[in-house]
C-alpha positions as CSV (number, residue, x, y, z in Angstrom):
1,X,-43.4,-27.7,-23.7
2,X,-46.4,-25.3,-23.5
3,X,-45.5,-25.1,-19.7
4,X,-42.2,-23.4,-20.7
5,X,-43.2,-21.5,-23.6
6,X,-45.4,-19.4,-21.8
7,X,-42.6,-17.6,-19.5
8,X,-40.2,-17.4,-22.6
9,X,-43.4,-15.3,-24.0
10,X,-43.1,-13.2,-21.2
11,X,-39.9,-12.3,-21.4
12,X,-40.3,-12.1,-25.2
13,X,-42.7,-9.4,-24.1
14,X,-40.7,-8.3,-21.2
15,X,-37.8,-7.4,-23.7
16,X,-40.1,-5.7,-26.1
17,X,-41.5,-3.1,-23.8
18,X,-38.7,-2.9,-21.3
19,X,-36.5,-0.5,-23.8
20,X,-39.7,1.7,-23.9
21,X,-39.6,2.6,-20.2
22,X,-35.6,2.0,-19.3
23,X,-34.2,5.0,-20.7
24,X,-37.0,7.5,-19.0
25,X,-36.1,5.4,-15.7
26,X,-32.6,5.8,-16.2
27,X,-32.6,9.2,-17.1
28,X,-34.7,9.9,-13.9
29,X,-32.1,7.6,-11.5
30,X,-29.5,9.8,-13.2
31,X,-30.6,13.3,-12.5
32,X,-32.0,12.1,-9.1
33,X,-27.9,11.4,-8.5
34,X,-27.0,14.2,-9.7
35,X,-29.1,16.2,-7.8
36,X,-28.0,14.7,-4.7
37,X,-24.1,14.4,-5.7
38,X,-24.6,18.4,-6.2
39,X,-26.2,19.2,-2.9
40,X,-23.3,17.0,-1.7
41,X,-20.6,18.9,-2.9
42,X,-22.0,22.6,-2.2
43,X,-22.7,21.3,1.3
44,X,-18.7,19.9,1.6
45,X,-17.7,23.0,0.0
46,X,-19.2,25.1,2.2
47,X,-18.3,23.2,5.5
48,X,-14.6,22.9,4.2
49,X,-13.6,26.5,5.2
50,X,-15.0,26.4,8.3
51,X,-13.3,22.9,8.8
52,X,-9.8,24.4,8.0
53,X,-10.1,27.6,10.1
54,X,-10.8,25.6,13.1
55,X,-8.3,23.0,12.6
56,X,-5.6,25.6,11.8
57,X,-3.4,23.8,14.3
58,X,-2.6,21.5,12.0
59,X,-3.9,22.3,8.6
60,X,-2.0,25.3,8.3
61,X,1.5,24.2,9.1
62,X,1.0,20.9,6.7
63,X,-0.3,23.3,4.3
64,X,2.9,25.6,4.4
65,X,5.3,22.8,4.4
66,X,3.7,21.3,1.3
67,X,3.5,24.8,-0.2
68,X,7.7,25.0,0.9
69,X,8.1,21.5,-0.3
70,X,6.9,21.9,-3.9
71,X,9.2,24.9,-3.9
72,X,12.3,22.8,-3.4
73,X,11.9,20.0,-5.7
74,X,13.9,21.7,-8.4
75,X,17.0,21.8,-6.0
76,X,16.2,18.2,-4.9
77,X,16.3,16.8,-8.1
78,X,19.1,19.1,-9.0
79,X,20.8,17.6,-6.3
80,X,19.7,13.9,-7.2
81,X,20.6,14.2,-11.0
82,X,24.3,14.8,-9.2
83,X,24.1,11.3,-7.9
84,X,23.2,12.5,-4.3
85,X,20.7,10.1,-2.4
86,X,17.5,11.3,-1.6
87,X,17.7,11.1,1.8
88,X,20.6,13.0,1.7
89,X,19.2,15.4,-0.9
90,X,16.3,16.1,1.3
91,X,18.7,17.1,4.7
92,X,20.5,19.5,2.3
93,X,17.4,21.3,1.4
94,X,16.2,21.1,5.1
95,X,19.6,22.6,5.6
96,X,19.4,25.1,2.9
97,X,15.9,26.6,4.3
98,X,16.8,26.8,8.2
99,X,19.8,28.7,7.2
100,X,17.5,31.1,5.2
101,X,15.1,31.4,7.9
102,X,18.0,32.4,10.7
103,X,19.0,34.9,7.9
104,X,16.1,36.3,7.8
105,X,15.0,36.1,11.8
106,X,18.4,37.7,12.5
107,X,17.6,40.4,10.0
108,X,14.1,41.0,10.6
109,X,12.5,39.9,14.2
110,X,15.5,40.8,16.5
111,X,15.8,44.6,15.5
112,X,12.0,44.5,14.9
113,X,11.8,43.7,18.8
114,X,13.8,47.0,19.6
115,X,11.6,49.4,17.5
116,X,8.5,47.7,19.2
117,X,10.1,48.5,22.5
118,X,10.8,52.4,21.4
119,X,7.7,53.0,20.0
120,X,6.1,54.1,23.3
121,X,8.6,56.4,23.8
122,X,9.1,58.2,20.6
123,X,4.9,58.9,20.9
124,X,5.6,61.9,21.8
125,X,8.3,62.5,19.2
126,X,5.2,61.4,16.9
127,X,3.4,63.9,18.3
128,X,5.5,66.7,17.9
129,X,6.0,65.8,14.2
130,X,2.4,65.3,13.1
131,X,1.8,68.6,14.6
132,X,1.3,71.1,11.9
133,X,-0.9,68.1,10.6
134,X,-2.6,67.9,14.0
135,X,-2.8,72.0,14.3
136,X,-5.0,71.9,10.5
137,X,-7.1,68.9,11.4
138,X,-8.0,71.0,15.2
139,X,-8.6,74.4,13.0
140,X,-10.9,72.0,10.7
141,X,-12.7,70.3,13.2
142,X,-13.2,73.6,15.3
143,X,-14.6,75.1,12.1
144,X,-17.3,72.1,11.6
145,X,-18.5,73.0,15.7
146,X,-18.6,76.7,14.7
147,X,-21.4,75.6,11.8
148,X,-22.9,72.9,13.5
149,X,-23.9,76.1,16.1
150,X,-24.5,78.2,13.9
151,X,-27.5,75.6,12.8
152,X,-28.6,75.5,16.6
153,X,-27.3,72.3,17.1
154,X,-24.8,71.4,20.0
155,X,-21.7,71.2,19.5
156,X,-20.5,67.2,19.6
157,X,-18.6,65.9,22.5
158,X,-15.1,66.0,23.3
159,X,-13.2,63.4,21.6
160,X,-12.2,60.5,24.0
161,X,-8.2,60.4,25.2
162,X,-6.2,57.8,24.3
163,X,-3.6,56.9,26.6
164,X,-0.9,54.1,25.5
165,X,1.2,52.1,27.3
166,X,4.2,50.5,27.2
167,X,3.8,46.5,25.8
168,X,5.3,44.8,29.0
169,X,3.4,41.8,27.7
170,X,5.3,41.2,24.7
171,X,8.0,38.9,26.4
172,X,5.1,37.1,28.2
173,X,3.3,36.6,25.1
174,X,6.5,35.1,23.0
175,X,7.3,33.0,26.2
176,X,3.8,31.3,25.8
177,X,3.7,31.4,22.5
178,X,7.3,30.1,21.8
179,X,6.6,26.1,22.3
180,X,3.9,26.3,20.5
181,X,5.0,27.9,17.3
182,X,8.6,25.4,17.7
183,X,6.9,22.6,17.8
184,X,4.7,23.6,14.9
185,X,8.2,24.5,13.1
186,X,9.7,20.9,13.9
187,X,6.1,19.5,12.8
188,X,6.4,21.4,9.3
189,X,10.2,20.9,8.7
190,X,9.6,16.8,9.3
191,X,6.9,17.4,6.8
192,X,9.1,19.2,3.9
193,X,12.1,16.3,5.1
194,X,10.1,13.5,4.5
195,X,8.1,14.8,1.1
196,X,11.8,15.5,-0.4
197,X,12.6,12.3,0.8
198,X,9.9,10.0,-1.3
199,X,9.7,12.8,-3.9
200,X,11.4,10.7,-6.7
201,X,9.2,7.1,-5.5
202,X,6.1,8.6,-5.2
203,X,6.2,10.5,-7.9
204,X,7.3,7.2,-9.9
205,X,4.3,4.8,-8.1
206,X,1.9,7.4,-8.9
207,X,2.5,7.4,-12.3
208,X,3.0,3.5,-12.9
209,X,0.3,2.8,-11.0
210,X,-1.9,4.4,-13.8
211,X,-4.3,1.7,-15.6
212,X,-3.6,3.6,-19.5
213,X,-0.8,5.2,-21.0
214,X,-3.0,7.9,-21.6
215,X,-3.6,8.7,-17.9
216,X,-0.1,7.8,-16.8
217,X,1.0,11.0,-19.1
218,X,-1.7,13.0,-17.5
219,X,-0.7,12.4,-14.4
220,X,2.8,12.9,-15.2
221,X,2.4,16.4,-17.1
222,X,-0.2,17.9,-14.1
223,X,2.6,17.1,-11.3
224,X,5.6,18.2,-13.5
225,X,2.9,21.3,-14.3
226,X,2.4,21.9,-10.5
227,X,6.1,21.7,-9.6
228,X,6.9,24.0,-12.1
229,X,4.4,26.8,-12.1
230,X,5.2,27.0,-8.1
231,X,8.9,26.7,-7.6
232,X,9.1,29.2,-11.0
233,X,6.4,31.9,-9.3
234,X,8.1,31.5,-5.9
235,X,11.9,31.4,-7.2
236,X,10.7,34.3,-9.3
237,X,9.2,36.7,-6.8
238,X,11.8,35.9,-4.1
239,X,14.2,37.2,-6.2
240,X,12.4,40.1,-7.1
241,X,11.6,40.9,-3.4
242,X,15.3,40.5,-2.7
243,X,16.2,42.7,-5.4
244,X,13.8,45.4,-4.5
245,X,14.3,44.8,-0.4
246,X,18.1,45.3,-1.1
247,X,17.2,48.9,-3.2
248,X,15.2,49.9,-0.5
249,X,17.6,49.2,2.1
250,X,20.3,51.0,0.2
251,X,17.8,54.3,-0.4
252,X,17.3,53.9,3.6
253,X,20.7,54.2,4.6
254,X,21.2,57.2,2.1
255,X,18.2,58.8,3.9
256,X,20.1,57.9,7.2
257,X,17.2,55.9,8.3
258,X,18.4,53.0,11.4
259,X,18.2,49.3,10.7
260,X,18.0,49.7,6.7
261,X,18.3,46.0,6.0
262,X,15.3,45.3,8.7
263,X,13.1,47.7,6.6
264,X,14.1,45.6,3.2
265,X,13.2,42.5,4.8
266,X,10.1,43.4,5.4
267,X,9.4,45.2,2.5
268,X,10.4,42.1,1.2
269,X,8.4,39.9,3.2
270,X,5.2,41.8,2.8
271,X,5.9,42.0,-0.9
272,X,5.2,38.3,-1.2
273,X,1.1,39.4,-0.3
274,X,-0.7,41.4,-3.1
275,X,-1.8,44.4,-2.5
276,X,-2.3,44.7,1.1
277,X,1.4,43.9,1.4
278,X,3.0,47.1,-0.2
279,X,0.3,49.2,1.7
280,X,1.6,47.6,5.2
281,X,5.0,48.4,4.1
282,X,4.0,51.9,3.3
283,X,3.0,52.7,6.3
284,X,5.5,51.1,8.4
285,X,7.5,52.9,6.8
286,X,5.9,56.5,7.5
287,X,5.7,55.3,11.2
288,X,9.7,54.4,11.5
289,X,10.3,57.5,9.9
290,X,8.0,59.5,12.2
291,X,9.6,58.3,15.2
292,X,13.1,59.0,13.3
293,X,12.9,62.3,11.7
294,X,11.8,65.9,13.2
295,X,11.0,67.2,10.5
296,X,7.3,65.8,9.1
297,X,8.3,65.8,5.4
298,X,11.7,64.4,5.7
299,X,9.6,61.6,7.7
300,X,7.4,60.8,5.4
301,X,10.2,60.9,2.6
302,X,10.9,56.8,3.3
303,X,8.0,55.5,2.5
304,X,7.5,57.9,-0.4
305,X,10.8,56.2,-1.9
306,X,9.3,53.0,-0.9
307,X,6.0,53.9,-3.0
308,X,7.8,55.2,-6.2
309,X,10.0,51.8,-6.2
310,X,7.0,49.7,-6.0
311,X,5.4,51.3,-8.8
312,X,8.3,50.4,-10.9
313,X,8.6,46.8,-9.4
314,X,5.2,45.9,-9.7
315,X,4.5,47.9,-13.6
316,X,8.0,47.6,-14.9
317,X,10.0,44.5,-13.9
318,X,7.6,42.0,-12.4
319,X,5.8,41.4,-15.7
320,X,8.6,41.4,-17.7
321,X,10.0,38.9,-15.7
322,X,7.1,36.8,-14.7
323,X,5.9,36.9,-18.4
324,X,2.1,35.8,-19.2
325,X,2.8,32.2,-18.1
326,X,2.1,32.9,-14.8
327,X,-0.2,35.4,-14.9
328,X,-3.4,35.4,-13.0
329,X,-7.0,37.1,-12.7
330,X,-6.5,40.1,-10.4
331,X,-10.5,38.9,-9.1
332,X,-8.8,35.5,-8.3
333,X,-6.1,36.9,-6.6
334,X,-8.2,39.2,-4.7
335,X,-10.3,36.6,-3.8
336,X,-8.2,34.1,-2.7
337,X,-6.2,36.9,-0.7
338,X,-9.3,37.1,1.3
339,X,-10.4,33.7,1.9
340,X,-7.3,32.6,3.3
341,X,-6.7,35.5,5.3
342,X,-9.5,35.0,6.7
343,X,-8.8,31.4,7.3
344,X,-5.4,31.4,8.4
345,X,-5.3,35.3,9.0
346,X,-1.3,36.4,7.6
347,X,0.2,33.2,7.0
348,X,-2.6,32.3,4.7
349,X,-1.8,35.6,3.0
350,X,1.2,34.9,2.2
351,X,0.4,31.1,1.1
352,X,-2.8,32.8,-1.1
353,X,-1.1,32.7,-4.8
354,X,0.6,30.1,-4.5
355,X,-2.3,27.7,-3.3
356,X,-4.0,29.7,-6.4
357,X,-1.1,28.5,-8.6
358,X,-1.3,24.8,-7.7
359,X,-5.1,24.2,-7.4
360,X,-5.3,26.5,-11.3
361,X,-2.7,24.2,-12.3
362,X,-3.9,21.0,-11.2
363,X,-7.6,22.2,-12.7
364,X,-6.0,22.9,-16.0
365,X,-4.5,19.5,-16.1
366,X,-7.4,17.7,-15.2
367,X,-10.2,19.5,-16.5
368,X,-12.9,22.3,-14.8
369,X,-15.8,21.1,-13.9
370,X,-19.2,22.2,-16.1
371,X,-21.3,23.3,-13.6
372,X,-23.6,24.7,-16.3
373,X,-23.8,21.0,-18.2
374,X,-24.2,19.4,-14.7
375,X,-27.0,21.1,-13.5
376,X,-28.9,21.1,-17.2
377,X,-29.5,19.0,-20.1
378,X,-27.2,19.6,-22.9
379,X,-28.1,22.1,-25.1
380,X,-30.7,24.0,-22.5
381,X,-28.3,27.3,-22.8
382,X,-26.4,27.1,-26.2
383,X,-30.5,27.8,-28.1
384,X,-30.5,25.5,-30.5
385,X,-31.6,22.8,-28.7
386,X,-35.6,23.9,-30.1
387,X,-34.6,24.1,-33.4
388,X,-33.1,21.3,-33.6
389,X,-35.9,19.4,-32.7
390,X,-38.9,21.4,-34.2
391,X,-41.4,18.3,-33.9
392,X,-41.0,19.1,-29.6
393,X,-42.6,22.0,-30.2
């Protein structure tokens, strides 16, 4: 009996002290794998950009068919709600989008192709029109090398010619690039098909699959949350860009301006990138209507009309038909601008706010992350945490 008693005093003993020293070794483990977890994830975060810019190849056109995809599940399950199968849902939308996109080809890159093969020719035109501009910038610049010798100083070198040539390389370079970018198109339209297609099921088996009620409804409200904020911001600024593409088209052909309707499809196209978009589209603008007009004010009058419809667009109508709901920090916007152009250079310009809108969405649904709380104790920042506990001290 003795034999065994002595062990079961041990772990009498063991038990006793072990609580003493167990929560400082936890606590240590703990902040130890915290430590590491958060290295981790800044190390993953910053290799992930890098990761997608090189493997833009593919990244970029799942990326954009995902983007596309999310945008059409309102029509899917309108369709589907109209006892439509989902397979056959899915080819409709497929349907629905390749006819938009030979609208808008045939509207935009096939007369786009012609003013890229005049604009050699009408440099000279250019020329001519800039040059009472021209005449005041040569005065200017001849009056800086009449003070800079004044001074004693030479007079700074002639400024280097620049001679342009025609672009006989543009059919070469849409021959090579043509197989690429079609089969990058079939890629991303079996992509949208076959999302559309298990929509409905996946959407269901994600949320079943859930282990509490609570986190089936989470789930459920952060993808109907996703689904909506997209297809709503995209539906809603398409319609806007139509709207003002089709105004600018109309003020085009008052102005006598050629290919009005190419003009609004750009301008309605670059209105779907913040910022940078509308300042592209300005100065299209100025340079179809240099190598138009004679006259250098009448030129520039195009994408002055362009400037002073913006200004209403973007102050007047777009906020009161976005409404708060969707609006967003002009930093974030800015920022994720940059990022992905830098990424995926115009393409993931155009796919910035919306990526924005799904990954604020799906962060607002699941929760932000405390970095703050994560990398200190609780209580470190809030200053209470001393006197609270004045016997620390």
């Amino acid at each position: 009996m003795t034999e065994r008693y002595v062990p079961e005093r041990d772990d009498c003993e063991s038990r006793t002290t072990g609580p003493q020293e167990a929560p400082e070794t936890a606590h240590a483990r703990d902040r130890l794998l915290a430590a590491l977890t958060l290295i981790a994830g800044i190390g993953l975060a910053i290799a992930f950009p890098f990761a997608l810019r090189a493997g833009a190849e593919f990244f970029l056109p799942v990326t954009a068919a995902l983007v596309i995809a999310i945008a059409l599940v309102p029509i899917l399950e309108w369709l589907e709600r109209h006892r439509l199968p989902s397979a056959l849902a899915a080819f409709t939308c497929i349907l629905l989008l390749i006819a938009v996109a030979n609208i808008v080809v045939a509207a935009i890159v096939l007369p786009a192709t012609e003013w890229v093969r005049l604009l050699p020719e009408r440099i000279g035109r250019i020329q001519q029109t800039l040059a009472p501009l021209l005449e005041v910038y040569q005065s200017l610049e001849r009056f800086i090398d009449d003070v800079v010798k004044e001074f004693g100083r030479e007079a700074p070198a002639a400024p280097p010619t620049v001679t342009v040539e025609t672009p006989n390389s543009l059919l070469d370079l849409i021959a090579t690039s043509a197989p690429f970018a079609i089969i990058q198109m079939f890629f991303a339209i079996l992509v949208i098909f076959f999302f559309l297609r298990g929509w409905t099921r996946m959407r269901k088996r994600t949320i079943t699959t859930r282990t509490s009620f609570d986190g089936a409804m989470t789930t459920a409200r952060a993808i109907q949350q996703v689904v909506d904020s997209t297809s709503t911001y995209l539906g809603t600024i398409t319609v806007v860009n139509i709207a003002m593409g089709l105004v600018v088209a109309l003020v085009l052909y008052l102005l006598d301006m050629p290919t009005p309707l190419m003009w609004g499809g750009i301008i309605a196209v670059l209105n779907y990138i913040p910022y940078l978009g509308p300042i592209a589209s300005a100065a299209l603008l100025a340079l179809g209507g240099l190598m138009t007009f004679a006259d250098p004010w009448y030129a520039l009058l195009p994408a002055l009309s362009f400037a002073v419809i913006h200004l209403i667009e973007a102050n007047v109508i777009t906020p009161s038909v976005v409404g708060r709901r969707l609006t967003i920090n002009p930093l974030l916007i800015l920022i994720a601008l940059s990022f992905w152009a830098w990424v995926w250079g115009t393409t993931g310009a155009l796919l910035a706010v919306p990526l924005l809108i799904i990954m604020k969405t799906v962060l607002d649904a699941a929760g932000k992350p405390d970095i703050a709380g994560f990398l200190f104790e609780e209580g470190t920042l809030t200053g209470h945490h001393a006197e609270d506990n004045p016997q620390q001290s």
